[in-house]
N, CA, C, O and CB atoms as a CASP TS submission, in Angstrom:
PFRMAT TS
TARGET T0000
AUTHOR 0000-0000-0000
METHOD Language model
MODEL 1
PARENT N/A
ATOM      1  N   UNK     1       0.848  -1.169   0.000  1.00  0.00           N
ATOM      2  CA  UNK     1       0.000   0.000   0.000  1.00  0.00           C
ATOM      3  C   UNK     1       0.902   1.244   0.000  1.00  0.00           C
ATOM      4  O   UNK     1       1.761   1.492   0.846  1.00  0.00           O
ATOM      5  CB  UNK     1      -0.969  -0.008   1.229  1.00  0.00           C
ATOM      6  N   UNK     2       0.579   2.001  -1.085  1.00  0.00           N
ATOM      7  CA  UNK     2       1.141   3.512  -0.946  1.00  0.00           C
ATOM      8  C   UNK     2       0.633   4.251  -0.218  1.00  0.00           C
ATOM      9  O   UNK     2      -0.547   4.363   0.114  1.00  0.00           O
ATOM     10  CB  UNK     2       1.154   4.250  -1.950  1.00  0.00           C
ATOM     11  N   UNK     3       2.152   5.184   0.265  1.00  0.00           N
ATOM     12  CA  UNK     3       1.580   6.392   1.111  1.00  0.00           C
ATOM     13  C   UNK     3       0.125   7.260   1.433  1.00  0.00           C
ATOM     14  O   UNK     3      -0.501   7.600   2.438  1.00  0.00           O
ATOM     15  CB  UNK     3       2.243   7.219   0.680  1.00  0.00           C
ATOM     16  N   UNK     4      -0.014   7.401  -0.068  1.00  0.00           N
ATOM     17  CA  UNK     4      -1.317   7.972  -0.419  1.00  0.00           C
ATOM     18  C   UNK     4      -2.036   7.060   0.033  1.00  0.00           C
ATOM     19  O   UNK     4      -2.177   7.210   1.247  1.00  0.00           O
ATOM     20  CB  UNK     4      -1.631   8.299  -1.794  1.00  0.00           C
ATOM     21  N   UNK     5      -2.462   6.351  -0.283  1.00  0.00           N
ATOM     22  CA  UNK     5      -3.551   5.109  -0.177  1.00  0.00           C
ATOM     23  C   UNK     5      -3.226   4.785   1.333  1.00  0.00           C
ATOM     24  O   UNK     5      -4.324   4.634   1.871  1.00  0.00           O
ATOM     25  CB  UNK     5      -3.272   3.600  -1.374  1.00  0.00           C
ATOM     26  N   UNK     6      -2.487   4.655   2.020  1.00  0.00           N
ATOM     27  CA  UNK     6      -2.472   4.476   3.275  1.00  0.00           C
ATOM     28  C   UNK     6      -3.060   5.998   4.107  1.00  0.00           C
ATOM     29  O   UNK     6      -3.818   5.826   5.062  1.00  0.00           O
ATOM     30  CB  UNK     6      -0.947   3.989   3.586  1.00  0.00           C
ATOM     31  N   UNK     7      -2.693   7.422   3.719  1.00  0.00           N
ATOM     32  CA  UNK     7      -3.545   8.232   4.486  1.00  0.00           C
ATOM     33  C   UNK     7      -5.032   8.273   3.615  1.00  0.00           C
ATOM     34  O   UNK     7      -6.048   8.532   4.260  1.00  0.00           O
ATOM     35  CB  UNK     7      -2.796   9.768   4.712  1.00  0.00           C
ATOM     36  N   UNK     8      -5.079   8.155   2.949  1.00  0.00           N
ATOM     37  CA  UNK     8      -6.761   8.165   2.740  1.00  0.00           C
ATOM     38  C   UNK     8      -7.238   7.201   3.187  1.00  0.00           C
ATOM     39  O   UNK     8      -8.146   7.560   3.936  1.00  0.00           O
ATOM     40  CB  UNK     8      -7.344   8.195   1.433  1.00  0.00           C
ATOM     41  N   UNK     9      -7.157   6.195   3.166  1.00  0.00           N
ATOM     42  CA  UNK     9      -7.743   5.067   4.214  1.00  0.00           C
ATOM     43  C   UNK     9      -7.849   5.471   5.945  1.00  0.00           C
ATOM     44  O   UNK     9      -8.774   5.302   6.739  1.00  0.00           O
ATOM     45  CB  UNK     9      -6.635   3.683   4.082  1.00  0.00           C
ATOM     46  N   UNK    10      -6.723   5.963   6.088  1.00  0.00           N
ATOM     47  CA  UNK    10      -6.713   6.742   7.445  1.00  0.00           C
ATOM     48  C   UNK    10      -7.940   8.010   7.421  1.00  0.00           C
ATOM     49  O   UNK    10      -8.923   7.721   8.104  1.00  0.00           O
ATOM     50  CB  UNK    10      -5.032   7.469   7.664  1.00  0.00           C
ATOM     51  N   UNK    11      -7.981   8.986   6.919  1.00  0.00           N
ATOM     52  CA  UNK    11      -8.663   9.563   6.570  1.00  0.00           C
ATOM     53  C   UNK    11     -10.450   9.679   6.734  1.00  0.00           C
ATOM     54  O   UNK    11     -11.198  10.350   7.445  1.00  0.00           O
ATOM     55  CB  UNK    11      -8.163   9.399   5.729  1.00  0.00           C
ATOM     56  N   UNK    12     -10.623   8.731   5.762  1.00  0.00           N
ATOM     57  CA  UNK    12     -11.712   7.745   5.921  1.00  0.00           C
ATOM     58  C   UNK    12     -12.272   7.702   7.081  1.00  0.00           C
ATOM     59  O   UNK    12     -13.359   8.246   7.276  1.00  0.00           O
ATOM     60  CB  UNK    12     -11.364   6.525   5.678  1.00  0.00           C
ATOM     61  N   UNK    13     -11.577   7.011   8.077  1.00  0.00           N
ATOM     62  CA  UNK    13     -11.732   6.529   9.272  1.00  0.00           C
ATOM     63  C   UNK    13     -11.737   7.647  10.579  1.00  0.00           C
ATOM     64  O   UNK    13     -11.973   7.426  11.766  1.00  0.00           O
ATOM     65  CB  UNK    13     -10.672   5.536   9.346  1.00  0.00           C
ATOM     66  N   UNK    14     -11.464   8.639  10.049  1.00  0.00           N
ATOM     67  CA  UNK    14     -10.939  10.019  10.984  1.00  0.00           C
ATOM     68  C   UNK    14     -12.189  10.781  10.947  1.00  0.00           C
ATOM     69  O   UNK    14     -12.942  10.989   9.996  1.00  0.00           O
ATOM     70  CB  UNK    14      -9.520  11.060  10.296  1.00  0.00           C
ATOM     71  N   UNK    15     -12.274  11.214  12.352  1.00  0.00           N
ATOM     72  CA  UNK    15     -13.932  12.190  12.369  1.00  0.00           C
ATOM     73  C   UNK    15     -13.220  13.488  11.720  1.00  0.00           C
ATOM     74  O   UNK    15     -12.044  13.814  11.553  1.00  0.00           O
ATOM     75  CB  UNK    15     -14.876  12.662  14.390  1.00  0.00           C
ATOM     76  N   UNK    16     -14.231  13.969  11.484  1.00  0.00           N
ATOM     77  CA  UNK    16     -14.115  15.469  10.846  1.00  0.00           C
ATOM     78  C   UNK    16     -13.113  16.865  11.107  1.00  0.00           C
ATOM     79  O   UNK    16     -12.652  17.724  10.355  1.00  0.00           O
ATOM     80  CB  UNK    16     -15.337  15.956  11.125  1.00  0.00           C
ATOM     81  N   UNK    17     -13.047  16.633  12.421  1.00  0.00           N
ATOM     82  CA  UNK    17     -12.044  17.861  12.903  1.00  0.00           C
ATOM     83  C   UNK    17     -10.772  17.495  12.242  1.00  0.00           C
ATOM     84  O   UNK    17     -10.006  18.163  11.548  1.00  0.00           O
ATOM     85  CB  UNK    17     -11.792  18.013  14.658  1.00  0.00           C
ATOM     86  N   UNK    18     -10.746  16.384  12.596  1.00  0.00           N
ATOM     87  CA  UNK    18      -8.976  16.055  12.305  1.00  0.00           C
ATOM     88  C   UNK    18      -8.733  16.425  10.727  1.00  0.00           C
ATOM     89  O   UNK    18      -7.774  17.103  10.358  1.00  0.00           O
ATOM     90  CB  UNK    18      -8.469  14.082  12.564  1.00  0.00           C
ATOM     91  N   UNK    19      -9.936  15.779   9.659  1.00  0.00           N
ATOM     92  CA  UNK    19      -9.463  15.716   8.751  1.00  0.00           C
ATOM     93  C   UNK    19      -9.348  17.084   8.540  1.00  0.00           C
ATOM     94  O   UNK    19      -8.324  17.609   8.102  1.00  0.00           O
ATOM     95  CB  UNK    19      -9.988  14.943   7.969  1.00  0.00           C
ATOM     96  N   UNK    20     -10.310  17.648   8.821  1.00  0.00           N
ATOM     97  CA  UNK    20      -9.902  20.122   8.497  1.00  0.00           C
ATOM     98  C   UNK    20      -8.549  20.053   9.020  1.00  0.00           C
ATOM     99  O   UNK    20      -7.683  20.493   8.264  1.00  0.00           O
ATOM    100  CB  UNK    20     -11.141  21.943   9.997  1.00  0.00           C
ATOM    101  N   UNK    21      -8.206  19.642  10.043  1.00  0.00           N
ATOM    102  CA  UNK    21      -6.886  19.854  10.469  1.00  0.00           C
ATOM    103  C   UNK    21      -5.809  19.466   9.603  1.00  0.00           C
ATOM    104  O   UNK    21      -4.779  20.130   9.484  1.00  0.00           O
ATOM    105  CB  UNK    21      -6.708  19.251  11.612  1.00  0.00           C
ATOM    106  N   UNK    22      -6.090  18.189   8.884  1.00  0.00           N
ATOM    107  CA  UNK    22      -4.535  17.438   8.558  1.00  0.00           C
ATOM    108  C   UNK    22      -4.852  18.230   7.261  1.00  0.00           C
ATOM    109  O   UNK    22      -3.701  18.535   6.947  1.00  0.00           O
ATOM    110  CB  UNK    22      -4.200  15.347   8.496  1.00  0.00           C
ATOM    111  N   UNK    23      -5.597  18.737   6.352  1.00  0.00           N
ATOM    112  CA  UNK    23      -6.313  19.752   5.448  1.00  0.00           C
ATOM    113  C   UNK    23      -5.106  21.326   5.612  1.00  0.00           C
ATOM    114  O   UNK    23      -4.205  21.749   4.888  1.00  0.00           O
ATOM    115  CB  UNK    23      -8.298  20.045   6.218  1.00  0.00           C
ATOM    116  N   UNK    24      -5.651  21.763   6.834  1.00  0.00           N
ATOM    117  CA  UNK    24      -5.307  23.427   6.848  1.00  0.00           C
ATOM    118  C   UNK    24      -3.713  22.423   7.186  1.00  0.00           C
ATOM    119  O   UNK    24      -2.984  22.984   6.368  1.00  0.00           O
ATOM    120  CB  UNK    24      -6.308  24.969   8.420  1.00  0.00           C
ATOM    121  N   UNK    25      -3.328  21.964   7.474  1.00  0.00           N
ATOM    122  CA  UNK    25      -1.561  21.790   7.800  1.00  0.00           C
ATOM    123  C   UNK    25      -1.045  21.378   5.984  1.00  0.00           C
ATOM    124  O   UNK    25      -0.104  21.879   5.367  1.00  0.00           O
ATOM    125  CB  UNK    25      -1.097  19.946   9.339  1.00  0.00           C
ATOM    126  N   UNK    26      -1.928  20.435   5.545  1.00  0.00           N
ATOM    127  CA  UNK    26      -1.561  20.768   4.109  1.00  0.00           C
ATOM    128  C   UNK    26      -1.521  21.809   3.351  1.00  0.00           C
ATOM    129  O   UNK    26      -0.621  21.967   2.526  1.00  0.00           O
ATOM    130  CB  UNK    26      -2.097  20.266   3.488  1.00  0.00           C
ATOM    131  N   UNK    27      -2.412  22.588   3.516  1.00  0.00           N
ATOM    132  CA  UNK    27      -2.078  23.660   2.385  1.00  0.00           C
ATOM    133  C   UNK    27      -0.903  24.572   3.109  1.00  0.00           C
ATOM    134  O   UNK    27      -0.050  25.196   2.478  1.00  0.00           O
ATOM    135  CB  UNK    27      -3.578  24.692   1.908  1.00  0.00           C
ATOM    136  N   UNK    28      -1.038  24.528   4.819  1.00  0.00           N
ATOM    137  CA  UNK    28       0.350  25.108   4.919  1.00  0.00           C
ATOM    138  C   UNK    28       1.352  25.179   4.666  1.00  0.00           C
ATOM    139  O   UNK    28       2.105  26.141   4.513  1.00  0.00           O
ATOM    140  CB  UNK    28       0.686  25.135   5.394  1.00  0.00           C
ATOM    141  N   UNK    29       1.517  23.762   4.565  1.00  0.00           N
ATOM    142  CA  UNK    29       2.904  22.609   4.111  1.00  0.00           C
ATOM    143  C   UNK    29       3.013  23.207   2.458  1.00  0.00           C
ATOM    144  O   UNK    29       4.091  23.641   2.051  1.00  0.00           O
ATOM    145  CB  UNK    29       2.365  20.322   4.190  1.00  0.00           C
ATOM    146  N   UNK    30       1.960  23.184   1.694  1.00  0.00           N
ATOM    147  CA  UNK    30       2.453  23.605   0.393  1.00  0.00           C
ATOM    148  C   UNK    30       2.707  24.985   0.363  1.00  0.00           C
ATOM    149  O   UNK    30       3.813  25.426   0.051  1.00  0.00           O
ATOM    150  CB  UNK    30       1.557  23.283  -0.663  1.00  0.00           C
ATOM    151  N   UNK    31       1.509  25.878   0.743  1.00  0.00           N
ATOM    152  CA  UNK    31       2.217  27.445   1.006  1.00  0.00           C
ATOM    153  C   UNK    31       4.114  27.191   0.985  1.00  0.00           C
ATOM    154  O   UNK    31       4.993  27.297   0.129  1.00  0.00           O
ATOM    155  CB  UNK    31       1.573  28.173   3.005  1.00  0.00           C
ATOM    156  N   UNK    32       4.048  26.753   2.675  1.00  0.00           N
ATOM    157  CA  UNK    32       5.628  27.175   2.538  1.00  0.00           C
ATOM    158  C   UNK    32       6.608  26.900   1.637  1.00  0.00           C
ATOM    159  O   UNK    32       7.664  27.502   1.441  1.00  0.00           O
ATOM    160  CB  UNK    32       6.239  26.812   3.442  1.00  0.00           C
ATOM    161  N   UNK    33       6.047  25.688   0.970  1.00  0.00           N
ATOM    162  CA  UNK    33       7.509  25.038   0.405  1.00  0.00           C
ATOM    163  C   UNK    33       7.621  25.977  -0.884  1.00  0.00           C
ATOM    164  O   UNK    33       8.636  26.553  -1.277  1.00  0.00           O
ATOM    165  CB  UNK    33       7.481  23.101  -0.062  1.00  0.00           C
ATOM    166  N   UNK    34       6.079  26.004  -1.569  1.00  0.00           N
ATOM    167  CA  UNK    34       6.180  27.605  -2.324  1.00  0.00           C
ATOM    168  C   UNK    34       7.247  28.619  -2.505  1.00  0.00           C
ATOM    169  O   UNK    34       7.890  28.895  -3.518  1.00  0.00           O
ATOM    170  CB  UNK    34       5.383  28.424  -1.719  1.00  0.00           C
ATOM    171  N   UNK    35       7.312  29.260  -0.961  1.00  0.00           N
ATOM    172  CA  UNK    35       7.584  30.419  -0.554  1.00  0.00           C
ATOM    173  C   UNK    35       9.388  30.040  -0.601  1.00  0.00           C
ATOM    174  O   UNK    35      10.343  30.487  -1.236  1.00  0.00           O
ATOM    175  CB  UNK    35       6.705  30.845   0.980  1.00  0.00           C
ATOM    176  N   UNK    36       9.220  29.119   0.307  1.00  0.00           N
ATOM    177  CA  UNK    36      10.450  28.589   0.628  1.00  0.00           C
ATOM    178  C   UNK    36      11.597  27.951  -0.998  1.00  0.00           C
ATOM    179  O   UNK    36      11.253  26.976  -1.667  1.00  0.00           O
ATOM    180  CB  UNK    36       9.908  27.254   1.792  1.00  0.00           C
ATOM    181  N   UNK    37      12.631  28.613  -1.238  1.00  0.00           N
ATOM    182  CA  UNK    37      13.340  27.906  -2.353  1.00  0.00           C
ATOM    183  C   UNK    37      14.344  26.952  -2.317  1.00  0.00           C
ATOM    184  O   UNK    37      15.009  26.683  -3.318  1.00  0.00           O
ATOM    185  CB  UNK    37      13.833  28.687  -3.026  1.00  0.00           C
ATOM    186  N   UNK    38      14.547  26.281  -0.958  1.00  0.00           N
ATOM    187  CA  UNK    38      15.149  25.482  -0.493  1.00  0.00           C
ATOM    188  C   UNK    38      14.508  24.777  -0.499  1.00  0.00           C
ATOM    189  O   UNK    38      15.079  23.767  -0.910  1.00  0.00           O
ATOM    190  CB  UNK    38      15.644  25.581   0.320  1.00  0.00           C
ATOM    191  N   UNK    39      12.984  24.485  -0.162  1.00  0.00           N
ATOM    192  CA  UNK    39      12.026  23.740   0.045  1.00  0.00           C
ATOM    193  C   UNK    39      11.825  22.492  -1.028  1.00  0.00           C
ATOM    194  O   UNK    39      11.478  21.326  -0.839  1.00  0.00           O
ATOM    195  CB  UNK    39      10.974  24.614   0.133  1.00  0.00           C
ATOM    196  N   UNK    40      12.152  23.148  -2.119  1.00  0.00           N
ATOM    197  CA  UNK    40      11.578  22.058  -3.357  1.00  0.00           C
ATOM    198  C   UNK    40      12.649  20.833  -2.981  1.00  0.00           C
ATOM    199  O   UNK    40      12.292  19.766  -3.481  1.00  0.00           O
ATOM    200  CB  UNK    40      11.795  22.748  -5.352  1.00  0.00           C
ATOM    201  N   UNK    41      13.796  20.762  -2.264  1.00  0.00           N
ATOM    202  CA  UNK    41      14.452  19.647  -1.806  1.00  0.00           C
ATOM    203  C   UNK    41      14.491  18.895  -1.093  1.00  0.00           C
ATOM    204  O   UNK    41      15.276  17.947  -1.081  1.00  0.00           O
ATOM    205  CB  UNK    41      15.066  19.681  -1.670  1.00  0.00           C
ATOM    206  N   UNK    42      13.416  19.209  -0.115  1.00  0.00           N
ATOM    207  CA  UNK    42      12.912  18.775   1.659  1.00  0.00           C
ATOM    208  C   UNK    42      12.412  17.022   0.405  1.00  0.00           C
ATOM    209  O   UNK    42      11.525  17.099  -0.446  1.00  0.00           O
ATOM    210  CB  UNK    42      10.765  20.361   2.957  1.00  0.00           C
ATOM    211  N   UNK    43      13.118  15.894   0.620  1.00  0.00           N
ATOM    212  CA  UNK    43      12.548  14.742   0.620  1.00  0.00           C
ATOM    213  C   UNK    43      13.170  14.178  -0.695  1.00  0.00           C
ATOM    214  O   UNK    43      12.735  13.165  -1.242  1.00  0.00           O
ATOM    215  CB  UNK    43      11.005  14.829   0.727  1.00  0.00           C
ATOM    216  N   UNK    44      14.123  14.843  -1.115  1.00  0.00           N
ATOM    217  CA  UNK    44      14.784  14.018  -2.161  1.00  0.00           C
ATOM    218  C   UNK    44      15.660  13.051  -2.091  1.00  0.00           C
ATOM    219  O   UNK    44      15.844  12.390  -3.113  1.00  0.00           O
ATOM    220  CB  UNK    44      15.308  14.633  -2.842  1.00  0.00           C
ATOM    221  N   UNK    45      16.430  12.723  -0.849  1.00  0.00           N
ATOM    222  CA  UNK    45      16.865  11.945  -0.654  1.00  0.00           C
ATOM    223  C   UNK    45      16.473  10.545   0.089  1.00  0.00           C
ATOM    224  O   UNK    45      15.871  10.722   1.148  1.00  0.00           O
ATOM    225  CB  UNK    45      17.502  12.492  -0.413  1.00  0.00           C
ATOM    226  N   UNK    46      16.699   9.224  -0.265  1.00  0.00           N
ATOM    227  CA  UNK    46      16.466   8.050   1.015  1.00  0.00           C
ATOM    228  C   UNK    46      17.097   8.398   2.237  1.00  0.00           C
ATOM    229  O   UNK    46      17.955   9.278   2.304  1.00  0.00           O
ATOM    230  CB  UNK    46      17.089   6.559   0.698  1.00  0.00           C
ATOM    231  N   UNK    47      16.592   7.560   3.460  1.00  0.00           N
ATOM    232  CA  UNK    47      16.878   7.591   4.177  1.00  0.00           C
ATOM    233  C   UNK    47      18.768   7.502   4.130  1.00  0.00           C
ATOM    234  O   UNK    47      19.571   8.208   4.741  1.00  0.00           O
ATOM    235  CB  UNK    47      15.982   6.859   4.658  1.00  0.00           C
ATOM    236  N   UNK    48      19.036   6.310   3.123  1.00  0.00           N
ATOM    237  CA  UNK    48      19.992   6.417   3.034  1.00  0.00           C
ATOM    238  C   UNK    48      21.027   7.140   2.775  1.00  0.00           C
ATOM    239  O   UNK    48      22.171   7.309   3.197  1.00  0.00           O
ATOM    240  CB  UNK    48      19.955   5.997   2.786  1.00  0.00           C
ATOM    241  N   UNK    49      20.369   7.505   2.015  1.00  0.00           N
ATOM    242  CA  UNK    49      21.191   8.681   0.967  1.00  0.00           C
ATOM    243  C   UNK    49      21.392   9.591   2.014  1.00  0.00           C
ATOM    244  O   UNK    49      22.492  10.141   1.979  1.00  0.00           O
ATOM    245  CB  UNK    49      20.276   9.482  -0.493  1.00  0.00           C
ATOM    246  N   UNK    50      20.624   9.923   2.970  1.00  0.00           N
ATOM    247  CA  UNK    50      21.102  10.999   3.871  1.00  0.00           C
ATOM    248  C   UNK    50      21.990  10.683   4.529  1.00  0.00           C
ATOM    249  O   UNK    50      22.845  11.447   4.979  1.00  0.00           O
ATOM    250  CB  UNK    50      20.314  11.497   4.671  1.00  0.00           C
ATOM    251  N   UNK    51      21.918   9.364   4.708  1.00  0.00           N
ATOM    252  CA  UNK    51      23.178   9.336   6.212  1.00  0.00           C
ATOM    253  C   UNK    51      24.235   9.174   5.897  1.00  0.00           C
ATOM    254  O   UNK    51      25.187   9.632   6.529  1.00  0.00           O
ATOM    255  CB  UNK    51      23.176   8.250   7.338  1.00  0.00           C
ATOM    256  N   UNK    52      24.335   8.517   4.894  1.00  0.00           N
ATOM    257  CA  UNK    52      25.634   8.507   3.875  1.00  0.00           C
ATOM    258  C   UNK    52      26.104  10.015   4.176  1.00  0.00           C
ATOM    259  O   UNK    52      26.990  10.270   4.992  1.00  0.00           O
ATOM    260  CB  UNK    52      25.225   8.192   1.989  1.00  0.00           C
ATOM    261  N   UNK    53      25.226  11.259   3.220  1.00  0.00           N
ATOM    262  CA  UNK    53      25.599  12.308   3.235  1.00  0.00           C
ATOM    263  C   UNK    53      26.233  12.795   4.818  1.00  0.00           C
ATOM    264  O   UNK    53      27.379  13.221   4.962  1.00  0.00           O
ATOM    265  CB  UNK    53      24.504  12.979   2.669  1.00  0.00           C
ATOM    266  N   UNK    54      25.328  12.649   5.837  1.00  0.00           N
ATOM    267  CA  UNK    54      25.716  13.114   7.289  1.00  0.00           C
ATOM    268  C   UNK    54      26.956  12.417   7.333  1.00  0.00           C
ATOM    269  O   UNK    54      27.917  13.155   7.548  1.00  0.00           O
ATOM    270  CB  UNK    54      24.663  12.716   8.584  1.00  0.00           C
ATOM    271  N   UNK    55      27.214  11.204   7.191  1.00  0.00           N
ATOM    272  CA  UNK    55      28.387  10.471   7.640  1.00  0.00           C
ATOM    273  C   UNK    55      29.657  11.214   6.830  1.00  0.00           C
ATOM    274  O   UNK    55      30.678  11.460   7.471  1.00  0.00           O
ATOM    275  CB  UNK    55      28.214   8.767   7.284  1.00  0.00           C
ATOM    276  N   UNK    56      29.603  11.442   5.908  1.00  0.00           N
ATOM    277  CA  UNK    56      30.512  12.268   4.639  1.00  0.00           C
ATOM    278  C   UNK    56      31.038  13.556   5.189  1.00  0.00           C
ATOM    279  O   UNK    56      32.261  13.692   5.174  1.00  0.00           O
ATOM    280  CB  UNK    56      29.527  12.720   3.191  1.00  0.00           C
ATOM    281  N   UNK    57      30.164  14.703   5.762  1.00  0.00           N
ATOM    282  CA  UNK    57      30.149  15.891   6.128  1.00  0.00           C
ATOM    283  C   UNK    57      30.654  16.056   7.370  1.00  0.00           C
ATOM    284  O   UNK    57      31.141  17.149   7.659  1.00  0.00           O
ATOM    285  CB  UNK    57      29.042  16.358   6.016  1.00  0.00           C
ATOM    286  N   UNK    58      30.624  14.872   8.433  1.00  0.00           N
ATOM    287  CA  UNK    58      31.477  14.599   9.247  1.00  0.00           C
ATOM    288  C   UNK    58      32.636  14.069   9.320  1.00  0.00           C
ATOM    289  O   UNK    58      33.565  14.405  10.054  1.00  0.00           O
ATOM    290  CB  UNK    58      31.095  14.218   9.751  1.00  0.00           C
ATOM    291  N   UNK    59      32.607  13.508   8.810  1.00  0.00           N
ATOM    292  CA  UNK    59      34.130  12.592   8.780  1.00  0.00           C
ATOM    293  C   UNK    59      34.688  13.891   7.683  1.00  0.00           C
ATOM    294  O   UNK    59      35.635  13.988   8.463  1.00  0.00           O
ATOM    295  CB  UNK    59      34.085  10.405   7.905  1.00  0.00           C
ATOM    296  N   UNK    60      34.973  14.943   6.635  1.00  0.00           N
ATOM    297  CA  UNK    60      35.300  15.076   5.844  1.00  0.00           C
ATOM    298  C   UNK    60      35.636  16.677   5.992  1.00  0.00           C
ATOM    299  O   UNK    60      36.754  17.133   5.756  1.00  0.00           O
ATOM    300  CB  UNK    60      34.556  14.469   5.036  1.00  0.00           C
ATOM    301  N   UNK    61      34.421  17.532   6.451  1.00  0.00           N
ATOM    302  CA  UNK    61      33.951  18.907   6.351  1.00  0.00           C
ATOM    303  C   UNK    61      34.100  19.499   7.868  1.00  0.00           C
ATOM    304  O   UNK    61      33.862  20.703   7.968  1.00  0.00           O
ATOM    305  CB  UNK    61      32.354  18.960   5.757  1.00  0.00           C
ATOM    306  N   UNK    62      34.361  18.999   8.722  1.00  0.00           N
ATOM    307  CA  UNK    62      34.560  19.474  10.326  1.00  0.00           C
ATOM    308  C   UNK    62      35.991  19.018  10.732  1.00  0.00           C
ATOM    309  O   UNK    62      36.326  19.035  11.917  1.00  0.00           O
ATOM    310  CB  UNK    62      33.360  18.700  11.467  1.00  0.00           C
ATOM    311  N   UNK    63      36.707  18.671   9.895  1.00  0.00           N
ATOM    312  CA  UNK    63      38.466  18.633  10.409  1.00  0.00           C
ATOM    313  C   UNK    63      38.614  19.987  10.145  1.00  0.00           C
ATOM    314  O   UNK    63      38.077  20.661   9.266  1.00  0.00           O
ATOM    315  CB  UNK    63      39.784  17.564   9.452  1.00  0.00           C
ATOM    316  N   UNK    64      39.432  20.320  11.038  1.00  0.00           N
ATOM    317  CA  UNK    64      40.105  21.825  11.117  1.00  0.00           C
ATOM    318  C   UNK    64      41.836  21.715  11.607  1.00  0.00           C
ATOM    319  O   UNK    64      42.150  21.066  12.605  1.00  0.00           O
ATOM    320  CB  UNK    64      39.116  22.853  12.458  1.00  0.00           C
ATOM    321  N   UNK    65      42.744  22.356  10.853  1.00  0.00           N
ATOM    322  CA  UNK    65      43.730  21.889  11.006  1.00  0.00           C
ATOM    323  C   UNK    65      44.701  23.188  11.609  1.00  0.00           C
ATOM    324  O   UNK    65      45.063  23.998  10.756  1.00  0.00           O
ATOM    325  CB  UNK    65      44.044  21.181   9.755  1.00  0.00           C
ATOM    326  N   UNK    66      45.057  23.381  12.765  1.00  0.00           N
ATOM    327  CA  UNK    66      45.372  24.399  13.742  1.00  0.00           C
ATOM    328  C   UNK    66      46.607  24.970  12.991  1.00  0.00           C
ATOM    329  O   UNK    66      46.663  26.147  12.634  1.00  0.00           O
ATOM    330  CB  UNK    66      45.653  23.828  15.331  1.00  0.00           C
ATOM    331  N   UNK    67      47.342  24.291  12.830  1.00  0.00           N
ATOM    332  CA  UNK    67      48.486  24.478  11.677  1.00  0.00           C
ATOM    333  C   UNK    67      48.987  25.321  10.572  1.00  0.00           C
ATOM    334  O   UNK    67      49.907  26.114  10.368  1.00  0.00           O
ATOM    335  CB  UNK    67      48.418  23.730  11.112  1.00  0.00           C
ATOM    336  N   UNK    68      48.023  24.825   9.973  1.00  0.00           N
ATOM    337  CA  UNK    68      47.060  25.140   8.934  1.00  0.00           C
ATOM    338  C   UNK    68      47.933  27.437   8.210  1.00  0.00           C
ATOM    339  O   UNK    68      48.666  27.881   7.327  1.00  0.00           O
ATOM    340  CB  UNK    68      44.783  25.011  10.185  1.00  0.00           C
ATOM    341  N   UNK    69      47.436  27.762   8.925  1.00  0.00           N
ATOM    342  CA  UNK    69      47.550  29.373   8.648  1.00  0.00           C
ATOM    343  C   UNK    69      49.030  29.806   9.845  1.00  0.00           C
ATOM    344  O   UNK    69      49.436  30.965   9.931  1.00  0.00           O
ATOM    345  CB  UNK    69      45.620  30.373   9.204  1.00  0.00           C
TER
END
């Protein structure tokens, strides 16, 4: 079952308030990412792919070498 298909089934099943709610947080969610131009990237990566990246940026991008200058 896809995402989708898994919250509309949820949905479904949800009394009314909630669904206005999970509703007005959506169009928020799209507003911002709109607004936001960083935004269009929020979810492009797997899980993996991120930690890879985190693991990379640490080990790689935070040595500082006292020496150095």
């Amino acid at each position: 079952m896809t995402n989708c298909e898994q919250l509309i089934q949820e949905l479904e099943q949800a009394p009314d308030d909630l669904v206005e709610s999970v509703l007005a947080f959506l169009h928020r969610a799209k507003a911002t990412r709109q607004e936001n131009s960083l935004a269009k990237f929020a979810g492009i990566l797997s899980d993996s792919e991120a930690e890879e990246l985190r693991k990379t940026i640490t080990a790689d991008c935070r040595q500082v070498d006292l020496n150095e200058w």
